[in-house]
C-alpha positions in Angstrom: -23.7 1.1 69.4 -22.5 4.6 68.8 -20.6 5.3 66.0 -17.6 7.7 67.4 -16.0 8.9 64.0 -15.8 8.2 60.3 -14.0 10.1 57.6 -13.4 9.3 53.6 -10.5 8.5 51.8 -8.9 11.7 49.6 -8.5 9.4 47.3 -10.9 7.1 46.2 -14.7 6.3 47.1 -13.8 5.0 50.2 -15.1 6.3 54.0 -13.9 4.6 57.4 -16.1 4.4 60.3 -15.0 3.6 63.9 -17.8 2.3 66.8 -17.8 2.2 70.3 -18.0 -1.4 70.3 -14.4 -1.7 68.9 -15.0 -2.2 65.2 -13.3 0.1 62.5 -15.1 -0.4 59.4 -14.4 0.5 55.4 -16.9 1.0 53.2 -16.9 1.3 49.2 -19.9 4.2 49.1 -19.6 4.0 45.0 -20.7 0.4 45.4 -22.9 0.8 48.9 -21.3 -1.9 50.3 -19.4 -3.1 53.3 -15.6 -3.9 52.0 -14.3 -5.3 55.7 -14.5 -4.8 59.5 -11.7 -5.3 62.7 -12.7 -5.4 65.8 -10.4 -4.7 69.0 -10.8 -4.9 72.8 -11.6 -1.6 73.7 -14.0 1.2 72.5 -13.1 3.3 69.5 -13.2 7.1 69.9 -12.1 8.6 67.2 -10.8 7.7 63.3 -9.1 10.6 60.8 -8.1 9.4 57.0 -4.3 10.4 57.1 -4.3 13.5 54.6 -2.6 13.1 50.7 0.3 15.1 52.0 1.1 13.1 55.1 0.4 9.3 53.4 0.9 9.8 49.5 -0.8 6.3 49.2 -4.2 7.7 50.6 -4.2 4.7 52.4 -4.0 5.5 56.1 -5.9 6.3 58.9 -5.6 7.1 62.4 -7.5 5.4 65.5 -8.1 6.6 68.8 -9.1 3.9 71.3 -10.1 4.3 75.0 -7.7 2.7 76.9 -5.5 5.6 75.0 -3.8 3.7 72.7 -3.7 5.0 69.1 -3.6 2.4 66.2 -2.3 3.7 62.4 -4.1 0.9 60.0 -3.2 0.8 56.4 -6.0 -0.4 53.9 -5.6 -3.5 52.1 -7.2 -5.1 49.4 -8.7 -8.1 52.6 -8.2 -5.8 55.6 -7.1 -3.7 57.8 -3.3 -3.7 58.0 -1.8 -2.6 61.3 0.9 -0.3 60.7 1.7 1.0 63.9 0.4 1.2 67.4 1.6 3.3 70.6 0.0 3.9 73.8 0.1 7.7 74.7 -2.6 7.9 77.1 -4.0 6.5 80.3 -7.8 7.5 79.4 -9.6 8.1 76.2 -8.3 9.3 72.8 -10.4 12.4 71.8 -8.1 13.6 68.6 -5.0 12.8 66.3 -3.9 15.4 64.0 -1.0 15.3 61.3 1.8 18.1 61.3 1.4 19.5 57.9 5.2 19.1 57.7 4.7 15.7 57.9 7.3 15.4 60.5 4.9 14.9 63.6 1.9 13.5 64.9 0.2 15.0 67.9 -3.1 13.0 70.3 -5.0 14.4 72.7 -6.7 12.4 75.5 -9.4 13.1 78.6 -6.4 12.5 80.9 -5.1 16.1 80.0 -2.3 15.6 77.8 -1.4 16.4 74.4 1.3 13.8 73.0 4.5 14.6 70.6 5.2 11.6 68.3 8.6 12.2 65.4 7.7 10.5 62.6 9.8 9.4 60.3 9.2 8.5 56.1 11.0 6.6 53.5 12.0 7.9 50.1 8.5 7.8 48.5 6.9 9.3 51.3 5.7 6.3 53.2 5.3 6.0 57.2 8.0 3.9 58.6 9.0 4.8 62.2 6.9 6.5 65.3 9.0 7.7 68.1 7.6 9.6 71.2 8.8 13.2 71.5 7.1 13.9 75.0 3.9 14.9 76.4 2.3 18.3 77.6 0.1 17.8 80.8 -2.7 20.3 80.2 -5.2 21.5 83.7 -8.5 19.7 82.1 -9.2 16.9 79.2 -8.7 18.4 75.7 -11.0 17.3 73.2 -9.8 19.6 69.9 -6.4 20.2 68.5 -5.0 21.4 65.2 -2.1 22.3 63.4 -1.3 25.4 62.6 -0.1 25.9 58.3 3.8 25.9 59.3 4.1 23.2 62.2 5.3 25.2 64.2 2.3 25.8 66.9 -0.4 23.6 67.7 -3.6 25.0 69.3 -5.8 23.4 71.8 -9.0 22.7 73.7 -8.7 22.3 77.3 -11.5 21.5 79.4 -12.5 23.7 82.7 -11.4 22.7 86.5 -12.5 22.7 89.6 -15.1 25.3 88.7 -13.4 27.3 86.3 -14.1 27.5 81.8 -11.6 25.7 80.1 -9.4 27.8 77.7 -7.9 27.7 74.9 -3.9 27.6 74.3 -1.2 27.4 71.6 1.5 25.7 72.6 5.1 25.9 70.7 5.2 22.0 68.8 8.6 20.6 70.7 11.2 18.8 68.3 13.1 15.3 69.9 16.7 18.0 69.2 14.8 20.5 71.9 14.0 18.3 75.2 15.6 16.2 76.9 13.3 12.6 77.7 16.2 10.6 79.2 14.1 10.4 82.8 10.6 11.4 81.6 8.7 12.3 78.6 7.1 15.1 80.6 8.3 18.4 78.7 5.6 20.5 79.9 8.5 23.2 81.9 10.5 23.5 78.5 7.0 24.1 76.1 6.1 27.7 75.6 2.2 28.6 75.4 0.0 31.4 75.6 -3.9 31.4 76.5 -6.2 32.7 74.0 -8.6 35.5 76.0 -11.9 35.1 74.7 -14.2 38.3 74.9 -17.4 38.2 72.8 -18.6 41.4 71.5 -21.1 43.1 73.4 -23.3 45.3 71.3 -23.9 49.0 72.7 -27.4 49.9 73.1 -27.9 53.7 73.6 -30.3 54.7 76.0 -33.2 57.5 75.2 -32.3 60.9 76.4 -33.8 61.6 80.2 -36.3 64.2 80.2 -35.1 66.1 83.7 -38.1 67.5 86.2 -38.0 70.1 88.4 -38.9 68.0 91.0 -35.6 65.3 90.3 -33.3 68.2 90.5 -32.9 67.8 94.1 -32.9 64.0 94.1 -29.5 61.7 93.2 -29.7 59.9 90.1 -30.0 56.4 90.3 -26.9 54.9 88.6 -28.0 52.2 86.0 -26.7 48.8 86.2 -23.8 47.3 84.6 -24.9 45.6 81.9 -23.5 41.8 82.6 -20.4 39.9 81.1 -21.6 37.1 78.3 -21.0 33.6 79.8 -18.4 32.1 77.4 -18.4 28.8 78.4 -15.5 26.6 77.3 -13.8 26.2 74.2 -15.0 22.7 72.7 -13.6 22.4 69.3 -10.4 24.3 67.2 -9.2 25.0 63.8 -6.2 26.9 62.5 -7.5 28.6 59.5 -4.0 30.7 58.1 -0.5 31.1 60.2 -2.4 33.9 62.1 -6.2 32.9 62.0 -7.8 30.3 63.8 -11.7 28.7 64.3 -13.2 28.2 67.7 -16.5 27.3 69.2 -18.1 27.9 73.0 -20.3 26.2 75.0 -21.4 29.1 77.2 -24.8 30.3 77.2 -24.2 33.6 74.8 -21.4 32.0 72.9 -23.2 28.2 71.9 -23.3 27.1 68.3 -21.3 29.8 66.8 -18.2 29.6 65.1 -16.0 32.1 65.9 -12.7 33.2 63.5 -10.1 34.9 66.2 -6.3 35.8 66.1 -4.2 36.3 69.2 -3.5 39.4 68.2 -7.1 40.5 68.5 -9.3 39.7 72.1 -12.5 40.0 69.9 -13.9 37.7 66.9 -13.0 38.4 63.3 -16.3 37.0 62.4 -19.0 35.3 63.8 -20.6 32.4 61.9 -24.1 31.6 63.9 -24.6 27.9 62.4 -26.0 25.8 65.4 -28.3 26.0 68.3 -26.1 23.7 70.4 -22.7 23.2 71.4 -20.1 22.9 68.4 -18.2 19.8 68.5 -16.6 19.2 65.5 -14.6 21.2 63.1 -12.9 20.1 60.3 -12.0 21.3 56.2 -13.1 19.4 53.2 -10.2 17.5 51.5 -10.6 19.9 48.7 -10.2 22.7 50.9 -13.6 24.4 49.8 -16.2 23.5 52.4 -15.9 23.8 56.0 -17.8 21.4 58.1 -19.2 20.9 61.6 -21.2 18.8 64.0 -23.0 19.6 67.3 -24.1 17.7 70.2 -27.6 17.7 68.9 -27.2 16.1 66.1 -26.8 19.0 63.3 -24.3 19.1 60.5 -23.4 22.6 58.4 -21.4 22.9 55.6 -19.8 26.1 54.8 -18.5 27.5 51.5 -14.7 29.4 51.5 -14.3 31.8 49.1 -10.7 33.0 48.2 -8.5 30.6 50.1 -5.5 32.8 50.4 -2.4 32.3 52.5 -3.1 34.7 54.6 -6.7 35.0 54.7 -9.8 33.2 54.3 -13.3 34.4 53.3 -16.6 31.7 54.8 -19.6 31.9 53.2 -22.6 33.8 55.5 -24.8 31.2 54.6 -24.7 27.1 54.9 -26.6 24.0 54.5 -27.8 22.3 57.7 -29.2 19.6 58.8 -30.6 17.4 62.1 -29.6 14.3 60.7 -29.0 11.8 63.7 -31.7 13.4 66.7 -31.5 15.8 69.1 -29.8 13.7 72.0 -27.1 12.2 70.1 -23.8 14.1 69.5 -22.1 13.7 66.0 -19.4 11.2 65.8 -18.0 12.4 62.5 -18.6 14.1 59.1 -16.6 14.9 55.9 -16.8 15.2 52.3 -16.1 13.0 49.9 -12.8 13.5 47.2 -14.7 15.0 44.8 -16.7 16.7 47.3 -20.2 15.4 45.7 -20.6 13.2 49.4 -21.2 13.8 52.7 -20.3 11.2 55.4 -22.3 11.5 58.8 -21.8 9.4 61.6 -23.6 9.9 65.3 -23.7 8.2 68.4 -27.6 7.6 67.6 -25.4 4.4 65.8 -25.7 5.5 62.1 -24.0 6.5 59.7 -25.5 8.5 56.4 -24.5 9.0 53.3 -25.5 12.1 51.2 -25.0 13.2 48.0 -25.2 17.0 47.1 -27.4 17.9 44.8 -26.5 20.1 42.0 -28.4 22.6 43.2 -26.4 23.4 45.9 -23.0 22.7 43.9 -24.2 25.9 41.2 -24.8 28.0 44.3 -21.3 27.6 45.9 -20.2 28.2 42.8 -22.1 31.1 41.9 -21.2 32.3 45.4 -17.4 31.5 45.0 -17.4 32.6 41.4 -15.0 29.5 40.0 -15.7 26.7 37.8 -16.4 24.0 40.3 -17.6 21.1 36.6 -13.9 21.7 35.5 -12.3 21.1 38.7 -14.4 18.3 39.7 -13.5 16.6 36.7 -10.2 17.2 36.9 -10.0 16.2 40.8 -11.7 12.7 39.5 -9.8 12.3 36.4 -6.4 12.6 38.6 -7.8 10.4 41.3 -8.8 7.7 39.2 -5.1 7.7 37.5 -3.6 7.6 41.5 -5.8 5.1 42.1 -4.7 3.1 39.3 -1.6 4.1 39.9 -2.2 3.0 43.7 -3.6 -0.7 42.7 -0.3 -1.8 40.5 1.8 -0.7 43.2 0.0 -2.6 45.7 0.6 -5.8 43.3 4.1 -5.0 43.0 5.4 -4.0 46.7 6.8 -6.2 49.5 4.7 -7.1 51.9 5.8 -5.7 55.4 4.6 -7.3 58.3 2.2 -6.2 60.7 3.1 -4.5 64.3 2.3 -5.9 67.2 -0.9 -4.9 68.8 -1.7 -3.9 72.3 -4.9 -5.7 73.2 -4.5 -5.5 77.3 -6.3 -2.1 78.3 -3.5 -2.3 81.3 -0.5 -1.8 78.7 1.8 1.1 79.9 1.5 4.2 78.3 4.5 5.4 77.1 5.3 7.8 80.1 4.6 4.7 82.3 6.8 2.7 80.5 9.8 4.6 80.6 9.3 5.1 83.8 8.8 1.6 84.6 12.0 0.6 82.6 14.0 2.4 85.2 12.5 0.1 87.8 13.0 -3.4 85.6 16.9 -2.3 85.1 16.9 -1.8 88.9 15.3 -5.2 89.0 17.0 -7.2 86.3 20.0 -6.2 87.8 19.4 -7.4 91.3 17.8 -10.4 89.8 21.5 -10.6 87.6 23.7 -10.7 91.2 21.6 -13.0 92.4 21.6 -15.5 89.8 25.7 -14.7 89.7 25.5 -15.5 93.8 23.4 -18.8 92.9 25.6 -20.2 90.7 28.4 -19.9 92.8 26.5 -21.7 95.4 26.1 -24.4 93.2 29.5 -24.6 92.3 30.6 -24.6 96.0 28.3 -27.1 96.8 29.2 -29.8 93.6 32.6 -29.1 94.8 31.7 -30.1 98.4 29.9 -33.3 97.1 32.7 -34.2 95.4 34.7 -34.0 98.3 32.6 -36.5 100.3 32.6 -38.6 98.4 36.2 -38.9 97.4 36.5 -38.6 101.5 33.9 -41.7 101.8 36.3 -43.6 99.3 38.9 -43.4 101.2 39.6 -46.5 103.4 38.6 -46.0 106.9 41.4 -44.7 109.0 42.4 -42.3 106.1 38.9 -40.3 106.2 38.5 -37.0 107.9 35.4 -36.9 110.3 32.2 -34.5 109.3 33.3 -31.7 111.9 36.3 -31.8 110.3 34.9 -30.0 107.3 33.5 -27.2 109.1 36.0 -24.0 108.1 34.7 -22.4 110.9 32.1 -23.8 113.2 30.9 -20.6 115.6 29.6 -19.2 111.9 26.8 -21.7 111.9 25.7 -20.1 115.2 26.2 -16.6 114.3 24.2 -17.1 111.4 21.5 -19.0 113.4 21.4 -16.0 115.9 21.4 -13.6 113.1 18.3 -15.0 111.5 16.7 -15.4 115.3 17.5 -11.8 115.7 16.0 -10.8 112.3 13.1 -12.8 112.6 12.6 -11.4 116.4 12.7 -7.4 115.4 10.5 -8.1 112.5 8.4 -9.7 115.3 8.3 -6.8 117.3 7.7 -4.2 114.0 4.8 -6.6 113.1 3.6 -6.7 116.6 1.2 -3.5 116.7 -0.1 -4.5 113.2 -1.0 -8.1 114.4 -2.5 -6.8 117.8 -4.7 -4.3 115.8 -6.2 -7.1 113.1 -6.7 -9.3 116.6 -8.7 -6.7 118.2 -10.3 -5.9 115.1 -11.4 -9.5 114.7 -12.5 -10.0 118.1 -14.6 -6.7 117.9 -16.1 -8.5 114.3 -17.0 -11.2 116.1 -18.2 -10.0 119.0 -20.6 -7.6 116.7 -21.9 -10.2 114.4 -21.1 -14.1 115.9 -20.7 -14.1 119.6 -24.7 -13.2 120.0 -25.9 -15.6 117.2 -27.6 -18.3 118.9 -28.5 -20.4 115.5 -27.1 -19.8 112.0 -29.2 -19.4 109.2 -29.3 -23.0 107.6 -31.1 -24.0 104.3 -31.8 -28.0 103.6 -32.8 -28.7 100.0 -34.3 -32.2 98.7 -33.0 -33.9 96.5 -36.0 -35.2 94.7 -38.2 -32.3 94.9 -38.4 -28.7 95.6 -38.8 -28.3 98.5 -36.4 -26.9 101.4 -36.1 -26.7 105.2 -34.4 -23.4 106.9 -33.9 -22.7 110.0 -34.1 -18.4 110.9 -30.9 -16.6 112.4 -31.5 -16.4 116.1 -29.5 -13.8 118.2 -29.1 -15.1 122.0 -31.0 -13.4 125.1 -29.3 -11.0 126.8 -28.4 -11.0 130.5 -31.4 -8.8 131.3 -33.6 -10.9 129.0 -32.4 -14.0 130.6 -33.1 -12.5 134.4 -36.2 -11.7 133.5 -37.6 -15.2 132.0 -35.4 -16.7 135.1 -37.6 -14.3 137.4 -41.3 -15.4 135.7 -39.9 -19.2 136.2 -39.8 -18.6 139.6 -42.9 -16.9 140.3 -44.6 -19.4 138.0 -42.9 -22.2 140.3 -43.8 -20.4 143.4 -47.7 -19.9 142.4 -47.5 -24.1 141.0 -46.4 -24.3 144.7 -48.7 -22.8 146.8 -51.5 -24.4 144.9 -50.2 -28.3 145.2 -50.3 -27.1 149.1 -53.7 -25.8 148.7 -55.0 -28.8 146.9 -53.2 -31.4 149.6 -54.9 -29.4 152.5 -58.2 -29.8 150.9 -57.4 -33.7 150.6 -56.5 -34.1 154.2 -60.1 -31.7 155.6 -62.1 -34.6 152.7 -60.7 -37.8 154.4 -61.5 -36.3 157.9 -64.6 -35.7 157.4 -65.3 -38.6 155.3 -64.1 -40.8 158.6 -66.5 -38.8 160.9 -69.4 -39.8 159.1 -68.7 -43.2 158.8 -68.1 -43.3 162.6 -71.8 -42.2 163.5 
């Protein structure tokens, strides 16, 4: 099946793929090998490696499923360790993205909402509580969402409605100490946001002077026509760049495959990066923060060079490498760079997944382009992930082993929104449940009591024991409950009464359209010993005028059988006559 997302470790030679059969995969690409596999229920739909600065163990990543629950699984040395699981969404999981704080965790779904999650770490940075913040119910499904450097804003990809693009909108990133989720985690009214306009540059083309005539002096001018808006489309995948910079690409028909670098404070593009010939889907930074990368929904991958990362800037390379690596019908699933950014990871919905390793060729022209030693640094990124990893395996020796969280394996799970609004109905429910157990018991109580009674009555000697309508407190209540439950069961009679009328007439029309005129049923006899099979055909009766008119041919045919018996006597009688004559003379 399709392979919805992959991404490598930060940390070690390590990439995760997740498939839409339910399997999340981890592979050891040093060794070409397969290390493990889980499978779950439901289709996977997306998979991000945690980054080194949200999980300092390089060890987790984050799974989208399509029911809309999202799964945090820790790697192991056997498999898969599930950390954490919450279910956000009612509908597919397109994205999870980290705060950079590491303080939240934000999910996006095709339902239309953007999820808030708190999380919280222990002392050496490790993940050890999720708590829902609230939700943000967006006009479309969002498919892209990202960060922006100071947590503060998060930007995202909603999807066009009843005829209308999508748009793109940065929303304020809500805190649990800002909104109040004591009824609902809806927190929608209390977010603020703002809606990125989009206006491609259109290029001025002057037209040649008019040579004027004599003879068009008289005559109006024509007025030339406007030259048309570009189609935008909809925004399909975002990328905050700097705290004022973001990426974003189109899917209109002047605005497809190109990555556009905006600010809000500018309606135009920055720059325009022309890298595909189909819509953008995927957008994403190297773990070393030098490459940019993207997918389309043809199949191509890019990788970009950024020169000069600066905090307030950032300069991409004009030129890229690209590549149609999984066919021009299937959409890429994933794509990223190894640690030491001599890898590339694909993954497609064509069902594979690559594995490419960049030439050095292309390693001395980034680096002639980005003027900095890239051998120095590469050593020094392996050199220092080897020591974490090392570092990483004696610790995993050494630590106590937590146990796993409960998975949600039943695709009708509440989501979280659901739940708590559910929970309000079980207390409702638990409580009446709670009186009437209370109510119950004291039933049972009365009655042991009244037991007890009759039979310390029946042990008394015969003129000493009270008589059994001498135990009635009060006898009229017997009747005024029998004639309150009459009365009950009467007016719920007559409230039924309309329904029940209407399914009786609606039966009797159903039978009168499909049985009342069926003569014989349809009836099938199979043998026993062979293969054969008797069946007799559905018959419909005659109708009255049917039946009139076969009852009006039996007639005539009786009257015509009639006539001729009287014929053929008369002729019998004339033979014998003359028969005698002769014999006579």
């Amino acid at each position: 099946g399709a392979v919805t997302g992959c991404d490598t470790s930060p940390r070690g030679a390590f990439y995760a793929s997740a498939g839409a059969d339910g399997t999340v995969r981890l592979f050891n690409y040093a060794e070409k090998k397969e290390v493990y596999c889980t499978a779950f229920a439901q289709p996977a739909t997306f998979l991000q490696w945690a980054p080194m600065w949200m999980d300092k163990t390089c060890t987790m990543v984050a799974t989208g499923f399509a029911d809309g629950v999202v799964r945090l699984l820790e790697q192991t040395r056997n498999d898969w360790k599930l950390a954490h699981v919450f279910k956000p969404h009612t509908s597919s999981v397109r994205a999870v993205a980290f705060a950079p704080d590491s303080q939240r965790l934000a999910s996006c779904s095709e339902d239309g909402t953007i999820f808030f999650q708190q999380l919280t770490q222990d002392g050496e940075g490790v993940l050890k509580n999720v708590e829902p913040i609230g939700f943000i119910q967006c006009a479309g499904p969002v498919s892209s969402i990202s960060w922006s450097p100071d947590s503060t804003k998060l930007i995202a990809c909603v999807g066009g409605h009843q005829g209308h693009d999508g748009e793109l909108i940065e929303y304020s990133a809500p805190t649990l100490a800002e909104v109040d989720t004591s009824t609902t985690f809806d927190v929608s009214a209390s977010v603020a946001s703002r809606v990125y306009v989009f206006e491609k540059k259109v290029p001025v083309v002057e037209a040649p002077p008019k040579v004027e005539k004599k003879d068009d002096l008289d005559e109006e001018a024509e007025p030339e026509p406007e030259p048309e808006p570009p189609k935008n489309g909809t925004p399909r995948a975002c990328l905050y760049v700097t705290a004022g910079t973001f990426l974003v690409t189109m899917d209109g028909a002047d605005t497809v495959g190109v990555v556009y670098e905006c600010t809000f404070d500018f309606k135009h593009p920055i720059k325009e990066l022309a890298t595909h010939d189909a819509p953008i889907t995927l957008l994403r930074v190297s773990h070393s923060n030098q490459f940019l990368i993207s997918g389309s929904a043809n199949g191509q991958v890019a990788i970009r060079g950024i020169a000069e990362p600066q905090p307030d800037a950032a300069r991409f390379l004009s030129k890229c490498w690209l590549a149609n690596l999984h066919g021009v019908e299937n959409r890429v699933g994933g794509a990223a760079l190894g640690f030491d950014d001599k890898t590339v990871v694909t993954s497609g919905h064509d069902g594979n997944t690559l594995l490419l390793n960049i030439s050095l060729e292309f390693q001395i022209a980034i680096t002639d382009a980005m003027a900095v030693d890239a051998a120095h640094a590469a050593v020094a990124a392996a050199l220092a992930a080897e020591l974490a990893l090392e570092e990483l395996r004696l610790k995993a020796v050494s630590v106590e082993i937590t146990p796993e969280a409960e998975d949600i394996s039943d695709p009708t799970h509440y989501s979280i929104q659901q739940e708590k609004i559910q929970a309000e109905e079980d207390r409702r429910q638990a409580e009446a449940l709670r009186k009437k157990g209370k109510v119950r018991e004291r039933l049972v109580a009365l009655r042991e009591r009244f037991e007890a009674l009759l039979g310390t009555n029946a042990a008394l000697p015969s003129g000493e024991q009270l008589a059994p309508e001498e135990f009635e407190v009060d006898p009229e209540l017997r009747v005024l409950l029998e004639k309150a439950a009459a009365d009950k069961v009467e007016e719920a009679r007559k409230e039924l009464a309309w329904e029940s009328e209407k399914k009786a007439i609606g039966l009797q029309k159903l039978r009168a359209a499909f049985l009342d005129d069926v003569a014989v049923e349809y009836i099938e006899l199979q043998a026993f010993r062979s293969p054969h099979a008797v069946a007799s055909f559905r018959t419909k009766k005659l109708t009255p005028a049917q039946r009139e008119n076969i009852n009006s041919v039996h007639t005539l045919i009786a009257a015509e059988e009639a006539n001729k018996k009287g014929k053929d006597a008369g002729g019998a009688v004339d033979s014998a006559k003359g028969a005698a004559g002769r014999g006579a003379a």
